[in-house]
ROGUSE-848846 format. One record per residue (C-alpha): residue in three letters; x, y, z. Coordinates in nm, 3 decimals. Example, Ala and Ser with C-alpha at 12.3 -4.5 7.8 and 13.67 -1.06 7.14 Angstrom:
BEGIN
[zaba ALA,[1.230,-0.450,0.780]],
[zaba SER,[1.367,-0.106,0.714]],
***
This chain:
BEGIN
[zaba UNK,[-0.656,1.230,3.149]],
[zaba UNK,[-0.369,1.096,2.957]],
[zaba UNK,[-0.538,0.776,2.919]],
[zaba UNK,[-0.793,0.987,2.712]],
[zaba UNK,[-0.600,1.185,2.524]],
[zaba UNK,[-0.410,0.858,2.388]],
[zaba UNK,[-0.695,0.696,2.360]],
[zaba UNK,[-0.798,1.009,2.139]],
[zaba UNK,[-0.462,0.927,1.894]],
[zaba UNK,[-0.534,0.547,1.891]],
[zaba UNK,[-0.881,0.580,1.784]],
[zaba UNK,[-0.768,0.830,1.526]],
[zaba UNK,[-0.433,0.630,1.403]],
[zaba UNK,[-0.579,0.398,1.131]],
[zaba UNK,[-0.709,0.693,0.968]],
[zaba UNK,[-0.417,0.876,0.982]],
[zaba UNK,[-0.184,0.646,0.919]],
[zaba UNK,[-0.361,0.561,0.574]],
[zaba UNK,[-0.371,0.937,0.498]],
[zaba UNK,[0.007,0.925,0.494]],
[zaba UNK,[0.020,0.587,0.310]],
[zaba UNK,[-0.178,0.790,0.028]],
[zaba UNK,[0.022,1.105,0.043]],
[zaba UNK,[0.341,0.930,0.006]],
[zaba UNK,[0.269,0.647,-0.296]],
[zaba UNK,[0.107,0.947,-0.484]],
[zaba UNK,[0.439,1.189,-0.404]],
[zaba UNK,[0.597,0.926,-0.550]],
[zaba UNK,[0.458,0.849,-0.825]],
[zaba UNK,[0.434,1.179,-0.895]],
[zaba UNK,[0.763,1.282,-0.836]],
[zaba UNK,[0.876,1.009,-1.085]],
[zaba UNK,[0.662,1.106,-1.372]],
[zaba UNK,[0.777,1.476,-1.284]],
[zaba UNK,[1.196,1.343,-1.334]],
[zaba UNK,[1.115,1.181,-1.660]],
[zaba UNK,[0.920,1.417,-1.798]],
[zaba UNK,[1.249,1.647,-1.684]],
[zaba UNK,[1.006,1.884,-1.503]],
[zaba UNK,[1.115,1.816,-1.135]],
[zaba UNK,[1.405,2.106,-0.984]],
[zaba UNK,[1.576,2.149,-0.703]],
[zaba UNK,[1.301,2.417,-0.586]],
[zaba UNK,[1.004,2.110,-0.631]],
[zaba UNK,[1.180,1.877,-0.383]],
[zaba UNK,[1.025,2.040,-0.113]],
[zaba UNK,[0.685,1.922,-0.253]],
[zaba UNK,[0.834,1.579,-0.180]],
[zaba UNK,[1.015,1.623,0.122]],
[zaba UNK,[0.734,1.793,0.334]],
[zaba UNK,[0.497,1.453,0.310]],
[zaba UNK,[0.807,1.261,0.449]],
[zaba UNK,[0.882,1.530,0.767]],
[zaba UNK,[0.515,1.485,0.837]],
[zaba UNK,[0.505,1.129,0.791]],
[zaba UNK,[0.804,1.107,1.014]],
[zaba UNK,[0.696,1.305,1.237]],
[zaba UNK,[0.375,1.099,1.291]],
[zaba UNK,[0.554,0.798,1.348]],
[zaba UNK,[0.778,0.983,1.660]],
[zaba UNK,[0.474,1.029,1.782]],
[zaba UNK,[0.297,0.720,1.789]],
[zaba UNK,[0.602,0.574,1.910]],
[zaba UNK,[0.599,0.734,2.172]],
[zaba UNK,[0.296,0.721,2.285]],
[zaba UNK,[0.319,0.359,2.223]],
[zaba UNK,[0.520,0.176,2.541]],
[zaba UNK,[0.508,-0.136,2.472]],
[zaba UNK,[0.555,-0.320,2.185]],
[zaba UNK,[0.437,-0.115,1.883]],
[zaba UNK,[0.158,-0.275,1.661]],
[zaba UNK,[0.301,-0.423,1.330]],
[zaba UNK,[0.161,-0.138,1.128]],
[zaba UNK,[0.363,0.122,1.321]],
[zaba UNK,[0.654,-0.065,1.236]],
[zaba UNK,[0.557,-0.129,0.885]],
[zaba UNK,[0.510,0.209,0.855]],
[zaba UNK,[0.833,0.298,0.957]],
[zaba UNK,[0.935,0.102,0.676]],
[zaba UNK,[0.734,0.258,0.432]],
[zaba UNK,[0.882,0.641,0.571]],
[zaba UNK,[1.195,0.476,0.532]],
[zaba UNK,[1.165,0.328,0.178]],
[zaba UNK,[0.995,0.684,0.079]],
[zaba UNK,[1.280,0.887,0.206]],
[zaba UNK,[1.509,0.647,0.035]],
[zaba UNK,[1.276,0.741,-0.290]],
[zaba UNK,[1.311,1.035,-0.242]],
[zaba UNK,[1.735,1.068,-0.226]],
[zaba UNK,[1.754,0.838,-0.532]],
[zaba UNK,[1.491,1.066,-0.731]],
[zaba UNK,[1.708,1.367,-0.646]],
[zaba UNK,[2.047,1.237,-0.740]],
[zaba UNK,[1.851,1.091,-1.077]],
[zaba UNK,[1.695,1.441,-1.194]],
[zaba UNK,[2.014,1.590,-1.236]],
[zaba UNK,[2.137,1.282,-1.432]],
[zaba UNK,[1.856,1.176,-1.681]],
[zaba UNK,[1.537,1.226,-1.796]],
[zaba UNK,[1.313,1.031,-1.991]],
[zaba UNK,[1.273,0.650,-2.011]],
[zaba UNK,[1.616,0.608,-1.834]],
[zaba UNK,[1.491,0.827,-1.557]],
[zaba UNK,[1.193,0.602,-1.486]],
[zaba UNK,[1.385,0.304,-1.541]],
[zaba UNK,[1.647,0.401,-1.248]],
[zaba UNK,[1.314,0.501,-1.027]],
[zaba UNK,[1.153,0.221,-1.093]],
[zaba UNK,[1.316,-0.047,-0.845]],
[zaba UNK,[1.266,0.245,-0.532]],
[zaba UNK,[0.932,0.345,-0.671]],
[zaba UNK,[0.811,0.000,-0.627]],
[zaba UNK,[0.958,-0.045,-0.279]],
[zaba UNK,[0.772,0.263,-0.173]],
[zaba UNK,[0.461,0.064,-0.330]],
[zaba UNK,[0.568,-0.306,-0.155]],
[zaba UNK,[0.584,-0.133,0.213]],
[zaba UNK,[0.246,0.062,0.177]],
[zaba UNK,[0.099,-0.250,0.053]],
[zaba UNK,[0.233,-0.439,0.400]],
[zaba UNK,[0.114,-0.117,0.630]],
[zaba UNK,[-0.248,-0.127,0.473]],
[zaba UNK,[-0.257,-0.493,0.496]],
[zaba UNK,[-0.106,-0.455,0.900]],
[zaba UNK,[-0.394,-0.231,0.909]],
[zaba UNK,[-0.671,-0.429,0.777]],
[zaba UNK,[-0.505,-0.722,0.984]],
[zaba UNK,[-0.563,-0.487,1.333]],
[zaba UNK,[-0.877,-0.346,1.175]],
[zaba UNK,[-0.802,-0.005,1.188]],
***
């Protein structure tokens, strides 16, 4: 029965996985047109930080239903949740600070680190054909 049931998440974890690819380069990139256009506050973070609980939470999950060594789009992945939540700490600390072009300069150099590691978890992906 267990083999089933993680059978069940494997088959489903490509398509998953890209769900939360999407969800967190559009957060993004939303949340960085939001700080320069000055429109982002302390009560919108949560619209960021949810994506990245349940992106985290997703990877706990697959890793540990994963015993031996993960496939390299879990791991890339892990990078991407990492990148993201790193996004997401520099976004906060820079929406209290500027707005504007100087905001999306500063969030530029994270914003395209969130977009480098969901470029290598959809191309791990495509690689395990999933």
């Amino acid at each position: 029965m267990l083999a089933l049931v993680s059978g069940c998440f494997w088959r489903s974890y490509g398509r998953i996985a890209s769900t939360h690819i999407d969800v967190l380069t559009a957060m993004a990139h939303k949340g960085a047109d939001l700080v320069a256009s000055g429109r982002l506050t302390a009560e919108s973070m949560p619209e960021l930080t949810y994506p990245l609980e349940r992106a985290q939470a997703f990877v706990a999950e697959a890793k540990a239903r994963h015993r031996n060594i993960p496939p390299a789009s879990l791991a890339a992945l892990e990078t991407l949740v990492g990148r993201y939540r790193d996004f997401v700490d520099v976004l906060d600390r820079v929406r209290r600070e500027q707005t504007g072009e100087a905001a999306r300069a500063a969030l530029a150099g994270p914003l395209a680190e969130v977009d480098r590691a969901a470029d290598a978890v959809r191309a791990a992906l495509a690689t395990e054909r999933r």
